[in-house]
VOPAGU-2260 file (C-alpha; in pm, 1 decimal, decimal comma):
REM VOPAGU-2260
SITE   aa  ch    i         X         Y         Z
SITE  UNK   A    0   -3936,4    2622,1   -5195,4
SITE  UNK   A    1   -3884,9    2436,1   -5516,5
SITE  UNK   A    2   -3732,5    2106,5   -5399,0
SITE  UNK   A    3   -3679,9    2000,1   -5760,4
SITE  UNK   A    4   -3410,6    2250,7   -5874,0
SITE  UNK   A    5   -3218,1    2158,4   -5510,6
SITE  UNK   A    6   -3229,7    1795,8   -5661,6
SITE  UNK   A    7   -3083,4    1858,2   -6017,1
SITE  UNK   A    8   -2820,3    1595,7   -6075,7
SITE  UNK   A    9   -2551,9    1797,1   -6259,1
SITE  UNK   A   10   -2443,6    1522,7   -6455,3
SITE  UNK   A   11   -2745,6    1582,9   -6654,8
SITE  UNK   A   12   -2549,5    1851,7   -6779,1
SITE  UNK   A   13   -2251,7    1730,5   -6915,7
SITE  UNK   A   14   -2148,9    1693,4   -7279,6
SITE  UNK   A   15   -1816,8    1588,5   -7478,9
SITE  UNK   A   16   -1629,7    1909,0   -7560,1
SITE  UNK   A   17   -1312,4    1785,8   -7758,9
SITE  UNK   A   18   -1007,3    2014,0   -7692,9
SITE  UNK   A   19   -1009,2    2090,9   -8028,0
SITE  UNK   A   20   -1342,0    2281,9   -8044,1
SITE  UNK   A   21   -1231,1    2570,2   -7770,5
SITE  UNK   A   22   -1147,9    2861,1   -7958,6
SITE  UNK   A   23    -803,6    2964,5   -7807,2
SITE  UNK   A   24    -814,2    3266,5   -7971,8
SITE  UNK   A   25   -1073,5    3504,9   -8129,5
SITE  UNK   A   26   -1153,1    3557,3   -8514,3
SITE  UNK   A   27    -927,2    3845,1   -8688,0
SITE  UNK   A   28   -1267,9    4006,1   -8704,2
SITE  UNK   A   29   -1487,3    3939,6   -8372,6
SITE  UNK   A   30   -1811,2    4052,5   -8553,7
SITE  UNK   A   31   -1712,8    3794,0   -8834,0
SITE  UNK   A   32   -1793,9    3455,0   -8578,4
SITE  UNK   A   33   -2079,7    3223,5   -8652,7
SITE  UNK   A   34   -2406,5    3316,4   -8501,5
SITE  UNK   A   35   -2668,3    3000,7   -8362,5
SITE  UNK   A   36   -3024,9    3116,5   -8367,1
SITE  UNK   A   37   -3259,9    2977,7   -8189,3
SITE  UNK   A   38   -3629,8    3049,3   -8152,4
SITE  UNK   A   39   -3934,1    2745,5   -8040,4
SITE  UNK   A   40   -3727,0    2491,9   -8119,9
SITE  UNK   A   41   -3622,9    2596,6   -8450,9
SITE  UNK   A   42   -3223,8    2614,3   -8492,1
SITE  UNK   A   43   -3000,7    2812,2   -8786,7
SITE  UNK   A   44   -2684,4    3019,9   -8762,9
SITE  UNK   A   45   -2580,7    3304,3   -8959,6
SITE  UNK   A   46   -2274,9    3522,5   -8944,7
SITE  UNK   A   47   -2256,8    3716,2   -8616,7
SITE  UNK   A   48   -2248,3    4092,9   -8791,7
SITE  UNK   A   49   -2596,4    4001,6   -8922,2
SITE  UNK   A   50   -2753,7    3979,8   -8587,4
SITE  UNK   A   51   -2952,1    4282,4   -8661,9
SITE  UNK   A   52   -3154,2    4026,7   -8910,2
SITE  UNK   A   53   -3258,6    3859,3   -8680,7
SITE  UNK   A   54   -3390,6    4073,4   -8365,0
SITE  UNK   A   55   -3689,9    4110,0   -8293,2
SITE  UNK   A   56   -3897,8    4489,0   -8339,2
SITE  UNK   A   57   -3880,8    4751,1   -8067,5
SITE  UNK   A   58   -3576,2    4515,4   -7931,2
SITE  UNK   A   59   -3345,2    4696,5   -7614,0
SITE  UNK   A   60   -3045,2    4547,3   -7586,3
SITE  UNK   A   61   -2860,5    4533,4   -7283,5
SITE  UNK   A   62   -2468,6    4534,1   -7225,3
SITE  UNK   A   63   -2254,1    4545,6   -6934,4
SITE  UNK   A   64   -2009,0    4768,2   -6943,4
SITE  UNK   A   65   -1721,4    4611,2   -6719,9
SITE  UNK   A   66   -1377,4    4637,2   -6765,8
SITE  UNK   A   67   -1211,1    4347,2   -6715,1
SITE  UNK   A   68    -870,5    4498,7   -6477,3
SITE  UNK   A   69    -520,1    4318,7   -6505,3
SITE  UNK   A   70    -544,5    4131,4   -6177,3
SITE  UNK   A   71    -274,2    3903,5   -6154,7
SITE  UNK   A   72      -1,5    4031,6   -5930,4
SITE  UNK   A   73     335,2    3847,0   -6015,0
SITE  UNK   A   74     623,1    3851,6   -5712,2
SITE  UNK   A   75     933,9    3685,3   -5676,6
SITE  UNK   A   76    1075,4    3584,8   -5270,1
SITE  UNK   A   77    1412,8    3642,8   -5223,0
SITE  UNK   A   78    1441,0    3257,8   -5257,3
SITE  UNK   A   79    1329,8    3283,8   -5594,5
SITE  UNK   A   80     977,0    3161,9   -5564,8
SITE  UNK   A   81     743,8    3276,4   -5780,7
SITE  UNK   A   82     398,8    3348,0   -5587,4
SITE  UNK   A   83      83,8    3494,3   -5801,1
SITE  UNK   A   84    -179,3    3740,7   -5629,9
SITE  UNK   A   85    -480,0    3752,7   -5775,2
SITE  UNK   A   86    -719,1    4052,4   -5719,3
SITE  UNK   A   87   -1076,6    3920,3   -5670,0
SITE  UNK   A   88   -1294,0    4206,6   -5502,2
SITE  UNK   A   89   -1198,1    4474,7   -5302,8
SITE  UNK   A   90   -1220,0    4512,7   -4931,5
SITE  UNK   A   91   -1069,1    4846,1   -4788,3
SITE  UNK   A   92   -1224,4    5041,9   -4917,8
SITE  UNK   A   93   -1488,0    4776,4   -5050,3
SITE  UNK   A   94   -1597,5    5034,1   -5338,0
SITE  UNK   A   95   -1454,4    4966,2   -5687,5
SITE  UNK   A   96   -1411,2    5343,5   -5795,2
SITE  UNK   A   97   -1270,6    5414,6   -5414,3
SITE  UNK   A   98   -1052,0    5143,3   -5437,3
SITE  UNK   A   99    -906,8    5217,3   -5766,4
SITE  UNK   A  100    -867,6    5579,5   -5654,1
SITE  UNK   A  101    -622,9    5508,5   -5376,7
SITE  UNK   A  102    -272,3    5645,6   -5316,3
SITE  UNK   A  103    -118,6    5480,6   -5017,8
SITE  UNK   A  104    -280,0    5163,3   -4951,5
SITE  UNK   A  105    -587,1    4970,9   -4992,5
SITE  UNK   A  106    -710,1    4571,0   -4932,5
SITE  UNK   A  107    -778,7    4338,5   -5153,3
SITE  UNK   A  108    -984,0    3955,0   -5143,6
SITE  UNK   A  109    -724,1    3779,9   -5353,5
SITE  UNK   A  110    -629,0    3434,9   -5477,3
SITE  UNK   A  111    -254,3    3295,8   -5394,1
SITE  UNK   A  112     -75,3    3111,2   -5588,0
SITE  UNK   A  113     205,7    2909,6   -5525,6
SITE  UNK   A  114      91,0    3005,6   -5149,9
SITE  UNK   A  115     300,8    2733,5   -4955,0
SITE  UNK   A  116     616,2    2921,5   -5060,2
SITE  UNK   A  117     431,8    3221,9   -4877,3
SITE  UNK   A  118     429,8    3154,3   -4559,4
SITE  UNK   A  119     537,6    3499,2   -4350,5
SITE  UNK   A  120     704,6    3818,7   -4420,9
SITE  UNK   A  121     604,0    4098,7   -4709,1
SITE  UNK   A  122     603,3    4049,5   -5075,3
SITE  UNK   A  123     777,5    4298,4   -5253,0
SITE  UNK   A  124     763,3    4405,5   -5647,6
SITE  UNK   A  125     916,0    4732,9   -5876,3
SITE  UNK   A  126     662,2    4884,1   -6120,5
SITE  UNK   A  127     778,4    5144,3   -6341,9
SITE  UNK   A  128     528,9    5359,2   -6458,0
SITE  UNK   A  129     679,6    5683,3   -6683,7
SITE  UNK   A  130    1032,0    5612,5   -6606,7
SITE  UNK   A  131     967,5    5623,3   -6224,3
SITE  UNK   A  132    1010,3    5272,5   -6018,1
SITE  UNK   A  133     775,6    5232,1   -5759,2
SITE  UNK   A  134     743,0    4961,2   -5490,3
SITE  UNK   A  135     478,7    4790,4   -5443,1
SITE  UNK   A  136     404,5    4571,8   -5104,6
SITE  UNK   A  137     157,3    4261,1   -5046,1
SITE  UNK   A  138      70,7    4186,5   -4688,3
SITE  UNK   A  139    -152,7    3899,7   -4614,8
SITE  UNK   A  140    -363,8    3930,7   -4326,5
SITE  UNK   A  141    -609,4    3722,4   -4298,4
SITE  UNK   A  142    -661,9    3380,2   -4484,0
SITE  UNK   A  143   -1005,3    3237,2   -4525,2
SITE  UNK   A  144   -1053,9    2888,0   -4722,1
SITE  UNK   A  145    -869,5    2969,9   -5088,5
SITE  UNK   A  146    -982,2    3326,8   -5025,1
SITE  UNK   A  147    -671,5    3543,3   -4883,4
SITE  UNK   A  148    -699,4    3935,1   -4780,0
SITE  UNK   A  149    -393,2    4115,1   -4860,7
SITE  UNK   A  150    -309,7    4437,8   -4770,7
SITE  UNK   A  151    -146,3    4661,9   -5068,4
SITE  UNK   A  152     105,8    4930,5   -4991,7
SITE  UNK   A  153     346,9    5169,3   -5205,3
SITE  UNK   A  154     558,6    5423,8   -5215,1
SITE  UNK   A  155     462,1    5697,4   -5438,5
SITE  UNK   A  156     110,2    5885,4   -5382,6
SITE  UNK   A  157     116,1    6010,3   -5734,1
SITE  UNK   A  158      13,5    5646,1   -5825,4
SITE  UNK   A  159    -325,6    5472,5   -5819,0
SITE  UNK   A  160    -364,5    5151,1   -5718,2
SITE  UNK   A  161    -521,8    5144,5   -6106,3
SITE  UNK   A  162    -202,8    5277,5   -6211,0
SITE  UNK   A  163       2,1    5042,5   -6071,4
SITE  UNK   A  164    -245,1    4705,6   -6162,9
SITE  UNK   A  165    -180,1    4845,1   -6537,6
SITE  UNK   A  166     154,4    4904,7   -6526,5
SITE  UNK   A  167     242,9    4535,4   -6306,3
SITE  UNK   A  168     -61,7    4329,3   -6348,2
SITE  UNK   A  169    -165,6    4120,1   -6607,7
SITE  UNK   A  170    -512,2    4011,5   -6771,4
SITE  UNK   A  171    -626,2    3687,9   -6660,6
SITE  UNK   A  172    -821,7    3495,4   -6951,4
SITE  UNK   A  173    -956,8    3162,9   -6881,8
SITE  UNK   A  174    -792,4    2889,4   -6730,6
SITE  UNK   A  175    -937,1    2635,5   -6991,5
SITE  UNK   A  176    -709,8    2817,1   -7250,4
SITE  UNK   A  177    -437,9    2621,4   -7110,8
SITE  UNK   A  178    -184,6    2933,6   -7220,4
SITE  UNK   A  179     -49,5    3205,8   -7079,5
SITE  UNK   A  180    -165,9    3618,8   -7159,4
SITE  UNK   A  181     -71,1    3744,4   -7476,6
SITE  UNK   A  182     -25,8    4109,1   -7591,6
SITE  UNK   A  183    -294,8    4075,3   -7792,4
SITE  UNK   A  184    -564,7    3971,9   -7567,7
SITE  UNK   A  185    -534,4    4348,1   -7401,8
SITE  UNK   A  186    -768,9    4455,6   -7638,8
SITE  UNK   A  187    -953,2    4138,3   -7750,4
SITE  UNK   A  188   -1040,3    4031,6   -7393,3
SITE  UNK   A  189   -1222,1    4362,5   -7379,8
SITE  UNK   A  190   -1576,3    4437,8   -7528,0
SITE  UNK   A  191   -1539,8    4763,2   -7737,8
SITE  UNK   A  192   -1839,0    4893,2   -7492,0
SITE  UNK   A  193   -1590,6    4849,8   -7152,5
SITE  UNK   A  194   -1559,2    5147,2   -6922,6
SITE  UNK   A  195   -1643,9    5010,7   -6564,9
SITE  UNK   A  196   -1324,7    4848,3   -6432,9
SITE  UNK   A  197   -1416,4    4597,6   -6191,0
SITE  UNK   A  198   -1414,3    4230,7   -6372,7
SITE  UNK   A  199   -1141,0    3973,7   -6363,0
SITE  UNK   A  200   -1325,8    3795,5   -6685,0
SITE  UNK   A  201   -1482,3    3948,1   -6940,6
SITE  UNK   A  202   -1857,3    3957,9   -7039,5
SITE  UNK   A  203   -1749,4    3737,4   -7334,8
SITE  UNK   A  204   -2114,2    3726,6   -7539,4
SITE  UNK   A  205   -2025,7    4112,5   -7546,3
SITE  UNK   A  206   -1685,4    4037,0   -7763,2
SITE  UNK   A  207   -1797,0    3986,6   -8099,8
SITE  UNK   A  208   -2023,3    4348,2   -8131,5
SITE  UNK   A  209   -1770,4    4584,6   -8325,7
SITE  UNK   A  210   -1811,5    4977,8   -8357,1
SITE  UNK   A  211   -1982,1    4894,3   -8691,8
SITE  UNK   A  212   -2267,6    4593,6   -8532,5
SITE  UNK   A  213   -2339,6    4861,5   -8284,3
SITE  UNK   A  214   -2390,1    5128,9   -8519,9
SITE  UNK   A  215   -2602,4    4899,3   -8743,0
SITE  UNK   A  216   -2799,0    4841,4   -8490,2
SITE  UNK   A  217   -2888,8    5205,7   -8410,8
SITE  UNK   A  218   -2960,9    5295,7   -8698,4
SITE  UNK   A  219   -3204,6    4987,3   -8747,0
SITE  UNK   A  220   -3352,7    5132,6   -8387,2
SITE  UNK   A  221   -3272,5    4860,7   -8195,3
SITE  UNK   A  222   -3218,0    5012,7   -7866,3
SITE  UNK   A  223   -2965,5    4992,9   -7582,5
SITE  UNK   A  224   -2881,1    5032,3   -7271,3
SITE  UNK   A  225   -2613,3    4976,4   -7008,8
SITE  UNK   A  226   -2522,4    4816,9   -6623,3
SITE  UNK   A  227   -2258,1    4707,3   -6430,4
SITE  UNK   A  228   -2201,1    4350,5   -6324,4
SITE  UNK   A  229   -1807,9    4282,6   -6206,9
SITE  UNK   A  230   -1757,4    3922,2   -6358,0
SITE  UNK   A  231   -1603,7    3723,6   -6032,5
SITE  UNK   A  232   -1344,4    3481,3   -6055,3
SITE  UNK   A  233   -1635,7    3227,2   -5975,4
SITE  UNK   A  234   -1760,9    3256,1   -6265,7
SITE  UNK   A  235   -1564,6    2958,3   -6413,3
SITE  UNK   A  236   -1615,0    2757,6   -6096,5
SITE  UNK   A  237   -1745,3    2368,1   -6216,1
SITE  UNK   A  238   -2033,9    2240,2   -6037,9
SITE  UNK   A  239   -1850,4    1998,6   -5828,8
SITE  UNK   A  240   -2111,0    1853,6   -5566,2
SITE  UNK   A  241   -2341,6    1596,7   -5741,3
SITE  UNK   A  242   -2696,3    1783,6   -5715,2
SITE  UNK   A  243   -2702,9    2189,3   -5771,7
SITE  UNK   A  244   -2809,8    2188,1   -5366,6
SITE  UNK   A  245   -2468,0    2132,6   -5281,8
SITE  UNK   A  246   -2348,9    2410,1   -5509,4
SITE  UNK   A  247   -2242,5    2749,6   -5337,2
SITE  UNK   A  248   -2294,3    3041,4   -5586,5
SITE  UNK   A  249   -2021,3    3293,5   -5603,8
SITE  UNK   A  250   -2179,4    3658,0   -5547,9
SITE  UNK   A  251   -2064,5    3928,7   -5771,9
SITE  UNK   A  252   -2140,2    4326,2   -5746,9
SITE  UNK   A  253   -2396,8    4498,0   -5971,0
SITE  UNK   A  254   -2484,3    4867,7   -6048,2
SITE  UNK   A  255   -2761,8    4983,5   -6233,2
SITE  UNK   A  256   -2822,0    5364,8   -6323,6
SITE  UNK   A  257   -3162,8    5473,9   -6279,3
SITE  UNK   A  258   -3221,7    5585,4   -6638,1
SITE  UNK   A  259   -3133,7    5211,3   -6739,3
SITE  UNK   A  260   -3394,3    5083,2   -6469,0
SITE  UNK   A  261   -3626,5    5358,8   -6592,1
SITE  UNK   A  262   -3570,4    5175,4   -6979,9
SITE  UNK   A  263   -3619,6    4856,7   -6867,7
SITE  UNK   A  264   -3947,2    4922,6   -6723,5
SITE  UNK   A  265   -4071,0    5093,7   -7037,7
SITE  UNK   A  266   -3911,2    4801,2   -7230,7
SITE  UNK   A  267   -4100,1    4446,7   -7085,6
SITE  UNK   A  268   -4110,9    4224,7   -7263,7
SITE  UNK   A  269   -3888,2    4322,7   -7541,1
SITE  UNK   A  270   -3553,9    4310,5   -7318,8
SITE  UNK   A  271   -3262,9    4082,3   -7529,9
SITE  UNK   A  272   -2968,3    4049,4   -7238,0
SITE  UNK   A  273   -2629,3    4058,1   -7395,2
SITE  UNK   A  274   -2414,6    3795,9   -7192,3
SITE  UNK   A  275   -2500,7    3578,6   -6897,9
SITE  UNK   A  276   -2406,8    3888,7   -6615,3
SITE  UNK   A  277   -2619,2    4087,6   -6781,8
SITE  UNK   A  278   -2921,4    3782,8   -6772,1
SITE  UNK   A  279   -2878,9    3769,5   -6426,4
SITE  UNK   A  280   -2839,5    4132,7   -6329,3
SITE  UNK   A  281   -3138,1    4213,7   -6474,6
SITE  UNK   A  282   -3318,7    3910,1   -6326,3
SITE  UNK   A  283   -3210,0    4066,3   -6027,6
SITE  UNK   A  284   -3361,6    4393,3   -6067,1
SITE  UNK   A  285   -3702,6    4187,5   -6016,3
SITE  UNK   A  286   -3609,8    3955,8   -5670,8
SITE  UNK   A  287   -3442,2    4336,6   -5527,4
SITE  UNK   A  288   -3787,1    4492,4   -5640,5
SITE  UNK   A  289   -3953,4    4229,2   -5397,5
SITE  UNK   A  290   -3757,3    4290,9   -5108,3
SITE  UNK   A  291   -3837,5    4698,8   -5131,6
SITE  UNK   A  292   -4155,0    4571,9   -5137,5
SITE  UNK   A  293   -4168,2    4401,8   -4795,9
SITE  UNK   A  294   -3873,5    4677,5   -4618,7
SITE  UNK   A  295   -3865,6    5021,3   -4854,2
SITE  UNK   A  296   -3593,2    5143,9   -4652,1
SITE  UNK   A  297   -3345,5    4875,3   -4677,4
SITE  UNK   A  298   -2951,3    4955,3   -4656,0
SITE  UNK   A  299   -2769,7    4847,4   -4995,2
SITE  UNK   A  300   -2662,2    4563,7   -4820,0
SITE  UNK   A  301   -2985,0    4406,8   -4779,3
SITE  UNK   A  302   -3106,4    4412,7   -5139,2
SITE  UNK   A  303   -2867,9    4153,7   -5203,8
SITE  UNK   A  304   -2998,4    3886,3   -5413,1
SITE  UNK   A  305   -2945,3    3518,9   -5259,6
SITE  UNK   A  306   -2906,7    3238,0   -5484,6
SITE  UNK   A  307   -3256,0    3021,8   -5354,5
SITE  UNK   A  308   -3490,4    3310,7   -5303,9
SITE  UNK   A  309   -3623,6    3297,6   -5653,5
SITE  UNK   A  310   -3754,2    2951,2   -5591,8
SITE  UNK   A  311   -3997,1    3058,5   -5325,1
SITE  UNK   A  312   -4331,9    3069,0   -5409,6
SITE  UNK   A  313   -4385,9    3391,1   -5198,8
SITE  UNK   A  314   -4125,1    3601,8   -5403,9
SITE  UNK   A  315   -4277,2    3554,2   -5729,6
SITE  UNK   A  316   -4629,5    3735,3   -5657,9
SITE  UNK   A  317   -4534,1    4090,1   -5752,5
SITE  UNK   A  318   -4620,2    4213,9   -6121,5
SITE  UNK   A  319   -4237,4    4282,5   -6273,9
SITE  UNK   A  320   -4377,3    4649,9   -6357,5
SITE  UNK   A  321   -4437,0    4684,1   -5980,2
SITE  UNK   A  322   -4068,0    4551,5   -5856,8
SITE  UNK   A  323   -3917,1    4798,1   -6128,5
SITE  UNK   A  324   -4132,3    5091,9   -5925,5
SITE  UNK   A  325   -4031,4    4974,9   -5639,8
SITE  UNK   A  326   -3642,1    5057,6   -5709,5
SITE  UNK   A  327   -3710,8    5400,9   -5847,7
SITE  UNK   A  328   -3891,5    5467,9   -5556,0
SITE  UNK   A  329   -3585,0    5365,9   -5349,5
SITE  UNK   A  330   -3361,1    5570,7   -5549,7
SITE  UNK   A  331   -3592,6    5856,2   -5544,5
SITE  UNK   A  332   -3598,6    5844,4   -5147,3
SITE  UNK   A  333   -3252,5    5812,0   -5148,9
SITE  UNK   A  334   -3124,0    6095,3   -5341,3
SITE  UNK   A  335   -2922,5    5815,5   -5583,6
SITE  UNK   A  336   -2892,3    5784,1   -5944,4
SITE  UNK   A  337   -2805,2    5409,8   -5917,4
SITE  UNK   A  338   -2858,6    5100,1   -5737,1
SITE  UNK   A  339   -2549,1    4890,8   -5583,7
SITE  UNK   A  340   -2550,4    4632,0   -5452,4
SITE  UNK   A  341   -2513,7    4243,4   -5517,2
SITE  UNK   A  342   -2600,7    3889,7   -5576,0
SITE  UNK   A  343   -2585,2    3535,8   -5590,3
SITE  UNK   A  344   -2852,8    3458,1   -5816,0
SITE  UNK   A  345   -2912,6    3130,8   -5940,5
SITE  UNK   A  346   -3091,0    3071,4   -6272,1
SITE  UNK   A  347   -3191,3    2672,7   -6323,3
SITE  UNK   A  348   -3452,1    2468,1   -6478,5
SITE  UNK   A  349   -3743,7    2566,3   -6254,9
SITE  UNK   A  350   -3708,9    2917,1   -6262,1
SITE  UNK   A  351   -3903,4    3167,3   -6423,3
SITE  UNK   A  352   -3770,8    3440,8   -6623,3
SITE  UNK   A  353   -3940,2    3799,0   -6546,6
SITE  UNK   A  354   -3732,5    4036,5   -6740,0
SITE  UNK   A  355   -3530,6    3860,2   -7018,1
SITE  UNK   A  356   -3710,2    3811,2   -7357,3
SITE  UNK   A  357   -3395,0    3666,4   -7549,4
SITE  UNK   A  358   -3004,3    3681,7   -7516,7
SITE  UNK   A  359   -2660,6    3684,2   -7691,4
SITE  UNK   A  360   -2463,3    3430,3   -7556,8
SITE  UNK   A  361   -2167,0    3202,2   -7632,9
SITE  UNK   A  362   -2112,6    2771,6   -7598,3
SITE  UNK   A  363   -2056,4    2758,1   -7195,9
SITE  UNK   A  364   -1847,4    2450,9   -7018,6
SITE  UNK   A  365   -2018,0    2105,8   -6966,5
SITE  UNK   A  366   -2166,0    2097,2   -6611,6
SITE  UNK   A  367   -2122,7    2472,2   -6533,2
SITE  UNK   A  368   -2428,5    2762,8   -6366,7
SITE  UNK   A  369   -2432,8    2920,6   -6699,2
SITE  UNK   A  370   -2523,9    2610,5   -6882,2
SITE  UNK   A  371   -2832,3    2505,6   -6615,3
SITE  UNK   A  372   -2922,6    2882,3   -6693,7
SITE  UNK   A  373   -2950,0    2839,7   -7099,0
SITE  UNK   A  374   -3102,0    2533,9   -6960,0
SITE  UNK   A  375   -3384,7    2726,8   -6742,4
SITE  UNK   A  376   -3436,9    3003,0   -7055,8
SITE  UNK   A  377   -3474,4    2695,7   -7323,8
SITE  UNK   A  378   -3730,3    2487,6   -7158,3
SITE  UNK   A  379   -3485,7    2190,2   -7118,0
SITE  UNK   A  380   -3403,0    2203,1   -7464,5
SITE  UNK   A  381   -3007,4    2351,6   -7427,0
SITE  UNK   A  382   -2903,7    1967,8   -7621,3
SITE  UNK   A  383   -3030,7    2002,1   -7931,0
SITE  UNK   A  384   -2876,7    2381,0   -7969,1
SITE  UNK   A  385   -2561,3    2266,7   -7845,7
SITE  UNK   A  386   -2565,6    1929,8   -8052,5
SITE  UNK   A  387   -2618,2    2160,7   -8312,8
SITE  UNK   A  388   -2293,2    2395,7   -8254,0
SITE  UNK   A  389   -2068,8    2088,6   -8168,4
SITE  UNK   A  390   -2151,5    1903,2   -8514,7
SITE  UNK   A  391   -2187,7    2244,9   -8751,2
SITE  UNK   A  392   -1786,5    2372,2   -8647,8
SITE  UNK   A  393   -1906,8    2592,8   -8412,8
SITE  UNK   A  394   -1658,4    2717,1   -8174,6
SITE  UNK   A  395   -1678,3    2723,9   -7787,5
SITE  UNK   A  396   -1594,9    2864,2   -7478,4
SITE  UNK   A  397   -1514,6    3247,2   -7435,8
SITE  UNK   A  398   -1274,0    3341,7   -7762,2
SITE  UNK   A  399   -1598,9    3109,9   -7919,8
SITE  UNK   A  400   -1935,7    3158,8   -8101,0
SITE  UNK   A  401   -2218,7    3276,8   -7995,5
SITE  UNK   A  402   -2583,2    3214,9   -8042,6
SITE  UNK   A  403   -2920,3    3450,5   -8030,7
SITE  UNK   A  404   -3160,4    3283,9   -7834,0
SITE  UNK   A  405   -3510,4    3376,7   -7828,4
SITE  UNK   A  406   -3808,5    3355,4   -7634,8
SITE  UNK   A  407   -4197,2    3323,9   -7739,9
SITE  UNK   A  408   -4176,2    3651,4   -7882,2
SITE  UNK   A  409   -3894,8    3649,5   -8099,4
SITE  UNK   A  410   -3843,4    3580,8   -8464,3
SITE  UNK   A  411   -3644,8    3538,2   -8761,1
């Protein structure tokens, strides 16, 4: 076990980030946003619809294709309290597509707010979808830590529970905006790629690629490919223990098609991750690879990917090609056409990328999991890029920049 990543003070990884340099909202023209590029060392920017410039030959670019779902359920008590349910991941039944599917009922992991002012009874809310009014019920059964499950129920079985989250819910954007959900961020919270709905934050790197970057890019033959990784509400949880030990990592579900694995495989070491979730999705592929490897016939539920086992010598002996078999195999013996599953992974100075050649991604908060993993994929070096953004007007956070960051192997 690597000791030394356990023992990373996280204050190592703090920086000033003024107020004034979080973007609160995105550029009229997403693909318009200034672009950090960073290869050995070597730092420039450019203008983000130019990215094409800048990749490297034979590139495969890989997006994930969540949807990010209107979460927050606002009720009002008969007292006039205002209490907030927020959808994390479902329960009953625990798959996304099932769960959006349902017509009666269905339970939810959820976030309370305002949850003093709950204390018994039913909350009760009308939706009206197409000129009907339907009521919709929150139950809470069981209340574990700052996690609650609730119980959903309604009236009406010609409604989805999907229905009635986009008729009654609304988008939650991040909390460091310090604002409330506009009409406008329906569509710019969204990458133009979305189609999965699962996330309660987007897969912000993904923002600034427009119809017109992506079809640039095709026709340069950059390649691309899609998965699924359901951004958690964790995601914008600080590191609040002293040493990254201490820190729990929030675990967040995954799907992968074959096909996609099946590109990947015929794509090492050329593999640029769009976004963070998609960095440590496909870091996953490799650590799920080694457990088929010790039990092929393990249940979905035991390829989960905990958030230490990449720092044990013993699960970083298998060639990446091999790990990648390994999953097709699975599939193969399993009749599937993609892998689900989950995990907690990780990614700090002292780990070892398998898969991930470069990545799009934006300015991340001071002391935060995605900044020790720019950290980890730079060498140590994430100062002088971010140093960089904060004294060239760069903008940060998730309506922010972003920056191309590239391994040995890339170029400019």
């Amino acid at each position: 076990m690597d000791t030394q990543t356990r023992h990373i003070p996280i204050q190592d990884y703090d920086y000033p980030l003024p107020d004034a340099k979080i973007a609160k909202f995105p550029l009229a023209r997403s693909d318009e946003s200034k672009l950090l590029l960073y290869r050995n060392g070597q730092i420039g920017e450019s203008v983000f619809k130019r990215i094409g410039d800048f990749l490297p030959p034979r590139s495969l670019m890989v997006f994930n294709n969540t949807k990010v779902i209107q979460a927050r359920l606002p009720f009002r008590k008969a007292t006039g309290a205002q209490i907030e349910v927020f959808c994390l991941e479902p329960v009953s039944p625990a798959d996304y597509v099932s769960v959006f599917g349902q017509t009666e009922r269905c339970t939810w992991t959820c976030l309370v707010g305002n949850s003093k002012k709950w204390k018994d009874g039913v909350l009760a809310k009308e939706i009206s979808i197409g000129g009907e009014t339907i009521v919709l019920q929150a139950e809470r059964k069981q209340v574990c830590g700052e996690s609650n499950v609730i119980e959903f129920g309604w009236n009406n079985p010609a409604y989805t529970f999907a229905d009635l989250l986009e008729a009654g819910g609304v988008l939650p954007i991040p909390p460091y905006l310090h604002r409330e959900t506009e009409a406008s961020d329906l569509k710019t919270y969204q990458t133009v790629y979305s189609k999965i709905k699962g996330s309660v934050a987007a897969p912000t790197a993904g923002l600034h690629f427009t119809e017109e970057v992506l079809a640039g890019l095709e026709a340069q033959g950059i390649g691309r490919e899609e998965l699924t990784l359901h951004v958690g509400a964790g995601t914008f949880k600080p590191v609040k223990s002293d040493t990254i030990g201490e820190h729990e990592m929030h675990t967040e579900f995954i799907s992968v098609r074959r096909p996609a694995v099946r590109n990947v495989l015929d794509n090492l070491g050329h593999v640029i991750a769009v976004g963070t979730t998609s960095v440590r999705t496909l870091e996953s592929l490799y650590y799920i690879g080694v457990l088929l490897e010790a039990n092929p016939d393990a249940s979905a539920g035991e390829l989960r990917v905990s958030q230490w086992m990449p720092y044990d010598e013993a699960n970083n002996r298998l060639p990446v090609a091999q790990a990648l078999q390994n999953i097709l195999a699975y599939l193969d013996r399993n009749g599937a056409d993609q892998l689900v599953t989950s995990t907690q992974i990780l990614i700090a100075p002292g780990y070892t990328f398998k898969i991930v050649t470069g990545m799009v991604t934006n300015f991340h908060q001071p002391k935060s999991t995605l900044l020790l993993l720019i950290s980890a994929f730079l060498q140590g070096n994430w100062k002088p890029v971010y140093e960089y953004a904060l004294s060239h007007g760069f903008r940060f956070l998730s309506y922010g920049d972003s920056s191309l960051l590239l391994g040995e192997g890339g170029s400019f």
